[in-house]
N, C-alpha and C positions, 0 to 999 in steps of 0.2 A: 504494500500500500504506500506509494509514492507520492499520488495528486488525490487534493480533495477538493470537492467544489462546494463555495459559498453560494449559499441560495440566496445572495442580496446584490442589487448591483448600486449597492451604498458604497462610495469609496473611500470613505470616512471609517467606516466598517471592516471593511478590507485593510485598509491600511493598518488597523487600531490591530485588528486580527491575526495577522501575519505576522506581526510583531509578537503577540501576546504566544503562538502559538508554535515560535520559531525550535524552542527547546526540543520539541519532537521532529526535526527536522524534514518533517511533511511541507509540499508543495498546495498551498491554497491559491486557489485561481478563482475570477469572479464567474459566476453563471454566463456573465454576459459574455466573455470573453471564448464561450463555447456556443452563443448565437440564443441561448435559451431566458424567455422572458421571465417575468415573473409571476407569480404563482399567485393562488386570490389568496387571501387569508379574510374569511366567514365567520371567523370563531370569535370568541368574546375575552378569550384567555393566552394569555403569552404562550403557554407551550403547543395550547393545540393548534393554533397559530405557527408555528415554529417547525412543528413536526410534520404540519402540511408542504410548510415550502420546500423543508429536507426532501421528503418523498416526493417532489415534484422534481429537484433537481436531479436527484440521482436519475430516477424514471428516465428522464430525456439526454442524460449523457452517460448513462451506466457506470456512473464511480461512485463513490460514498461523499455523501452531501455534507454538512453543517449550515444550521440554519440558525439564526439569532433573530427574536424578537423581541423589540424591547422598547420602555416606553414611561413615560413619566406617570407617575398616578396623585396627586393632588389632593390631599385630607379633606379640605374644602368643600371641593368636590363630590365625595363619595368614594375615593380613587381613578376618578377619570382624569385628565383620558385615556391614561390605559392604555390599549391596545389599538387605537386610534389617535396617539400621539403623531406620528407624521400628516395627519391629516386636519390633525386641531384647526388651524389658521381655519380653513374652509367651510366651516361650521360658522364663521363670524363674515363670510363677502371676503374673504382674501385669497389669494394664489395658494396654491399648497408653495410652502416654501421654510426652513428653517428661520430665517429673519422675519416672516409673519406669523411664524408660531410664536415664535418670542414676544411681538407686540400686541398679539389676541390672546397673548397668557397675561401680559401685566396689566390689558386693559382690565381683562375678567377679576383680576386677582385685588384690583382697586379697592381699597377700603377695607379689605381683607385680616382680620388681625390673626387669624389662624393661619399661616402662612408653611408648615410644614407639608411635607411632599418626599419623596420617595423616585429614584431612580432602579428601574427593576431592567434586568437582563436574562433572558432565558435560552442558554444553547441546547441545541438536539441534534444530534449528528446519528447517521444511520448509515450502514454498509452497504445498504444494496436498499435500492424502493419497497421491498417483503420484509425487510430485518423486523425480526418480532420483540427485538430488545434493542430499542434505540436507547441510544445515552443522554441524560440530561440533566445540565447543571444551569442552578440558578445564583446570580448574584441580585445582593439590594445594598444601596446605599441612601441613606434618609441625609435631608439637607432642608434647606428653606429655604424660599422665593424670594429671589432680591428684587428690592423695589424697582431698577433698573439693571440693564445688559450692564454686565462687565468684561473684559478680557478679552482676546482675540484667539486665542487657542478653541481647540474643539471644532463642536457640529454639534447643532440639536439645540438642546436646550443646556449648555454649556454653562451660558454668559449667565442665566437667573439661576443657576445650580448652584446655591451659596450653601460652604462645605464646613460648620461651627469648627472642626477638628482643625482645619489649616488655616481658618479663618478668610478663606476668598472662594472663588466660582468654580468650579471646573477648569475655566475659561481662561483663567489667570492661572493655573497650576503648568510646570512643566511638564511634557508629554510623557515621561518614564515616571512622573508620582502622578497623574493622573491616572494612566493605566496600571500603574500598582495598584490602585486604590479604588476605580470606577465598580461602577456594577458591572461593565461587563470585563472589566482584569479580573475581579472575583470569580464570574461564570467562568473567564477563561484560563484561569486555574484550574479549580475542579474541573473543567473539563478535563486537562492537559493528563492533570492523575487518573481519570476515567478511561482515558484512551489508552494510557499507560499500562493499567492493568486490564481490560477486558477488551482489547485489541491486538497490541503489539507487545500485549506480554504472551497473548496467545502465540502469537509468529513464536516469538522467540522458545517455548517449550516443546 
């Protein structure tokens, strides 16, 4: 097992991933970069969400997929939006876009004094479209909504992902303690150990 393919053609994603994921010296490539689009995700829950796209990627390129879903969930809220975080903006008359989600969260978030939120990440990677034991790890990291964007680093919702531990955004952290730290460094830890043993430890016996 050499290449794996990312069911996201988020490059943000990709990049965050390949990184996080280099230790096992596997080749991750984006979906897109094998011509295959993206997958619906119907579900209301990060992994069944997740576990769809895997099983769609593999399906149409016959290698072992990893899929990440992930998504801001919002106390406020109820935990929305959840599973619908890349499409937030669009619920308020704006572009789907990372910089409009930003400005239809702080509009929504106005006056808000519960301000607590959650960055959730859920990996699934599968060996083949039938694997009957997909792998899946979840990370969460809690933070609160800054009153405005800060920082320039990141994607998503970076800049209003104020971190009480380091005392700045996401957005403001450097890229090697972000990703140590993020929800998806976390998911992409536990994965790395998951894969370690109920993959290529299998090879290796």
């Amino acid at each position: 097992m050499n290449t794996i393919v990312l069911a996201s053609n988020n490059n943000g994603k990709l990049a965050e991933l390949r990184a996080m994921l280099a230790p096992l010296g596997l080749n991750l490539c984006a979906q897109s970069e094998l011509g295959i689009a993206e997958a619906e995700e119907p579900f209301h829950t990060f992994v069944e969400n997740a576990l769809a796209k895997a099983r769609h990627a593999a399906r149409l390129s016959g290698l072992p997929a990893l899929a990440d879903d992930a998504g801001l969930c919002v106390d406020a809220f109820g935990g929305l939006p959840g599973v619908d975080t890349a499409f937030y903006a669009t619920r308020f008359g704006y572009q789907k876009g990372d910089d409009n989600n930003v400005r239809a969260l702080i509009e929504q978030m106005r006056g808000q004094v519960n301000r607590r939120a959650a960055m959730v990440s859920t990996l699934v990677a599968v060996r083949s479209v039938q694997d009957p034991e997909p792998l899946i790890a979840v990370g969460r990291v809690r933070g609160l909504i800054a009153q405005e964007p800060v920082g320039e680093r990141g994607f998503g919702f970076d800049p209003v992902m104020f971190i009480p531990e380091f005392g700045r955004t996401f957005a403001q952290l450097p890229t090697e303690i972000k990703n140590a730290n993020s929800h998806r460094g976390r998911a992409a830890r536990a994965m790395v150990e998951l894969m370690r043993e109920r993959w290529l430890g299998d090879l290796e016996n």
